[in-house]
Residue frames as a rotation matrix with the C-alpha (Angstrom) as fourth column:
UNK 1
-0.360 0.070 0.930 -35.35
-0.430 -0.897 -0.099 -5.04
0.828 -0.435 0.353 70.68
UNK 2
-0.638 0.244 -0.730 -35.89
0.688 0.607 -0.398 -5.88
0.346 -0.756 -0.555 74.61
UNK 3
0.147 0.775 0.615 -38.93
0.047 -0.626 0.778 -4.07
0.988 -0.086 -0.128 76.11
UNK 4
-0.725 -0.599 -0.340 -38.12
0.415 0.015 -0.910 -3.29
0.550 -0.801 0.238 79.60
UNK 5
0.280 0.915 0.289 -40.99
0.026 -0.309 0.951 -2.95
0.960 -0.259 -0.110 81.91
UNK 6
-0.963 -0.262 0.063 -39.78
0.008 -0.259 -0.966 -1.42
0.269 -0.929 0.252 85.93
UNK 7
0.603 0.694 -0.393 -42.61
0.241 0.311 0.919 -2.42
0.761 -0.649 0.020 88.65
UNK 8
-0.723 -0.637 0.269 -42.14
-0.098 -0.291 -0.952 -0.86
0.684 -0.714 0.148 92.13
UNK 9
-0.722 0.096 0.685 -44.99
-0.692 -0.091 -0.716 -1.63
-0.006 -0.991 0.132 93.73
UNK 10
-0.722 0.448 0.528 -47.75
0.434 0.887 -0.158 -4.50
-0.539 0.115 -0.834 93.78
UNK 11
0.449 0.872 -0.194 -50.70
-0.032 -0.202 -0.979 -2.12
-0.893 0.445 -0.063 91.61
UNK 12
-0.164 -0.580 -0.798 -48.15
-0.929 -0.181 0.322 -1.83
-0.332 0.794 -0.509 89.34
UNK 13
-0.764 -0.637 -0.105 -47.85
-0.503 0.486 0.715 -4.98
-0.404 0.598 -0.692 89.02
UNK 14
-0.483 0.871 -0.089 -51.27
0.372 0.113 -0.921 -5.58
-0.792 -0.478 -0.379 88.80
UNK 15
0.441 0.353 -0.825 -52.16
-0.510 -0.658 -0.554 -2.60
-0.738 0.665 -0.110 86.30
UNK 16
-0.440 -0.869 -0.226 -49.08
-0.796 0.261 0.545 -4.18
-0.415 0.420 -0.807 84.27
UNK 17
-0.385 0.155 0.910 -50.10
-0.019 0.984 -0.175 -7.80
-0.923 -0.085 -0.376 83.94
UNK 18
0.679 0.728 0.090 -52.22
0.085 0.043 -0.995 -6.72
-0.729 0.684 -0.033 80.44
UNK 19
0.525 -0.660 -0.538 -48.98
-0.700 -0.694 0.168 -5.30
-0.484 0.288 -0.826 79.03
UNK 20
-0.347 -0.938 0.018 -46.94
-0.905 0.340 0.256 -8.43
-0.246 0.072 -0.966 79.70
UNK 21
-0.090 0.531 0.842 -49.70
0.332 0.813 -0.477 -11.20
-0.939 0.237 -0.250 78.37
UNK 22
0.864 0.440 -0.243 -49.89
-0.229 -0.087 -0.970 -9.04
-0.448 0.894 0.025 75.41
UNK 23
0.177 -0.956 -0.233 -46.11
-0.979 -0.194 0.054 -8.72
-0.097 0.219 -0.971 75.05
UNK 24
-0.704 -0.659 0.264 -45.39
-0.535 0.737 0.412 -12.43
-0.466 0.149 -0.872 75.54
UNK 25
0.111 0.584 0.804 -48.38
0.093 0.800 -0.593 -13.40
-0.989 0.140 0.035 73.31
UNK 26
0.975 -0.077 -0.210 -46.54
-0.217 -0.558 -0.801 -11.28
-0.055 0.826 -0.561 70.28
UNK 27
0.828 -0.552 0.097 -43.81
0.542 0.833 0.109 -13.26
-0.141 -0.038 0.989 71.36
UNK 28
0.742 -0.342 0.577 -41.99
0.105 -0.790 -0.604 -10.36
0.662 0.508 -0.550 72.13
UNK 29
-0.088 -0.706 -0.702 -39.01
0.818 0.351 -0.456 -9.94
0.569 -0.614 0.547 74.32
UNK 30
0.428 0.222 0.876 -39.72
-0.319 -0.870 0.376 -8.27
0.846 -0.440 -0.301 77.49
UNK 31
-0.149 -0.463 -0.874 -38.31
0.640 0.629 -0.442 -8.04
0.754 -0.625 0.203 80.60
UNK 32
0.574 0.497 0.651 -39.52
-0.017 -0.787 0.616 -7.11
0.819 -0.365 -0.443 83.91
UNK 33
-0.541 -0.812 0.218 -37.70
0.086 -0.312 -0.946 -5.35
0.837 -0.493 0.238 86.18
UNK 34
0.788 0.565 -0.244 -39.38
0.434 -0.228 0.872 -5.36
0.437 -0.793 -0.425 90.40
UNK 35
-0.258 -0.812 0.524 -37.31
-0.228 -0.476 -0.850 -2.71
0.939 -0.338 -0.062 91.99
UNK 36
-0.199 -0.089 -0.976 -38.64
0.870 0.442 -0.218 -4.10
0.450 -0.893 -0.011 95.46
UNK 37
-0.830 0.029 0.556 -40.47
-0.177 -0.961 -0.214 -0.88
0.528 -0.276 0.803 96.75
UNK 38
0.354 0.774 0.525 -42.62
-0.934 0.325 0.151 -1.75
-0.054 -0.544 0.837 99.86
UNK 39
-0.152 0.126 -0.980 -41.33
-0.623 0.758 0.194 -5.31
0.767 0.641 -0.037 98.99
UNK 40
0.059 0.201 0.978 -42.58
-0.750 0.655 -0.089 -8.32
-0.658 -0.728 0.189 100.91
UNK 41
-0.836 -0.437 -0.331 -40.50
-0.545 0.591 0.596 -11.22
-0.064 0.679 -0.732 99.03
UNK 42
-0.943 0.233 0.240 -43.44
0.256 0.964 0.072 -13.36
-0.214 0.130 -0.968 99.57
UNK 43
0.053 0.962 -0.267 -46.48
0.193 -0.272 -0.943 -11.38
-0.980 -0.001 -0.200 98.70
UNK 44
-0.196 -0.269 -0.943 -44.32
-0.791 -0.525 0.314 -10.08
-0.580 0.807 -0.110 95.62
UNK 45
-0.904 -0.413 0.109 -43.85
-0.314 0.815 0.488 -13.65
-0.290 0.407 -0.866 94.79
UNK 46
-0.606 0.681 0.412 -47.97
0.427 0.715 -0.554 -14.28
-0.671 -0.159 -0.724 94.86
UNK 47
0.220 0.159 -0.962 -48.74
-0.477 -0.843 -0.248 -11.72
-0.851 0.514 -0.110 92.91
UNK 48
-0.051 -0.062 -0.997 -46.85
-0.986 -0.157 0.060 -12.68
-0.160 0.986 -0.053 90.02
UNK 49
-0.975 0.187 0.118 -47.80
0.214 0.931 0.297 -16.43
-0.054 0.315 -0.948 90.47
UNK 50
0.033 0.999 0.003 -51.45
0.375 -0.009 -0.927 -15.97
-0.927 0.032 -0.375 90.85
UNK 51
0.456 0.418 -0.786 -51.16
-0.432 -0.668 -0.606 -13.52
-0.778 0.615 -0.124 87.61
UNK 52
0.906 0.107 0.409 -49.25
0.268 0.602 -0.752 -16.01
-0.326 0.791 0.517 85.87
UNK 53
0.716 -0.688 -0.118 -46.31
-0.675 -0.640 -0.366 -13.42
0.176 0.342 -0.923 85.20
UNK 54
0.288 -0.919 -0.269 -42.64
0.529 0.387 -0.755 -14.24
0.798 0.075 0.598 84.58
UNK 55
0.540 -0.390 -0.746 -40.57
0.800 -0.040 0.599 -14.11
-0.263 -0.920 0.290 87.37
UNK 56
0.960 -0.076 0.269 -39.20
0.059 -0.886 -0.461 -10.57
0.273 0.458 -0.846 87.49
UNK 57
0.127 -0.991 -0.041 -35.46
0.725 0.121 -0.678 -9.57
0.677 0.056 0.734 87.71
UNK 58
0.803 0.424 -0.419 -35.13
0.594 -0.623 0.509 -8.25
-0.046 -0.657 -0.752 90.76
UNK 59
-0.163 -0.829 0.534 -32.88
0.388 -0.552 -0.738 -4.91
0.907 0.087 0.412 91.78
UNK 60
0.131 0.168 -0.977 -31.90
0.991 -0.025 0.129 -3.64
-0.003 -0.985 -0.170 95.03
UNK 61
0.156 -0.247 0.956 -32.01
0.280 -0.917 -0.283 0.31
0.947 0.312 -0.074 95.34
UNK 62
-0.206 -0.664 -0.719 -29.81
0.973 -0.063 -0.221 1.99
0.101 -0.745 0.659 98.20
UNK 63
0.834 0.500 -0.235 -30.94
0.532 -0.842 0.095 5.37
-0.150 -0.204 -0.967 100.11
């Protein structure tokens, strides 16, 4: 089973971060999804280095 975790905005990813340390310490398969809401590629990008976090699979959404 894949665990699919969608992040749109940087608290998310924030609030999140407990989720996905627990998930990949149960050596479970997750995968996060940054839909790029508000996105600033490089703030998005510090975030999830500073928090440690796998790089997230990004998606582009269209008005």
């Amino acid at each position: 089973m894949t665990i699919a975790l969608v992040l749109g905005t940087r608290p998310q990813i924030i609030k999140s971060a407990p989720i996905i340390y627990e998930a990949i310490r149960k050596s479970l398969d997750i995968r996060v999804i940054h839909t790029g809401q508000h996105y600033d590629y490089d703030l998005s990008k510090t975030f999830f280095s500073e928090l440690n976090l796998p790089d997230p699979m990004h998606i582009r959404l269209q008005r």
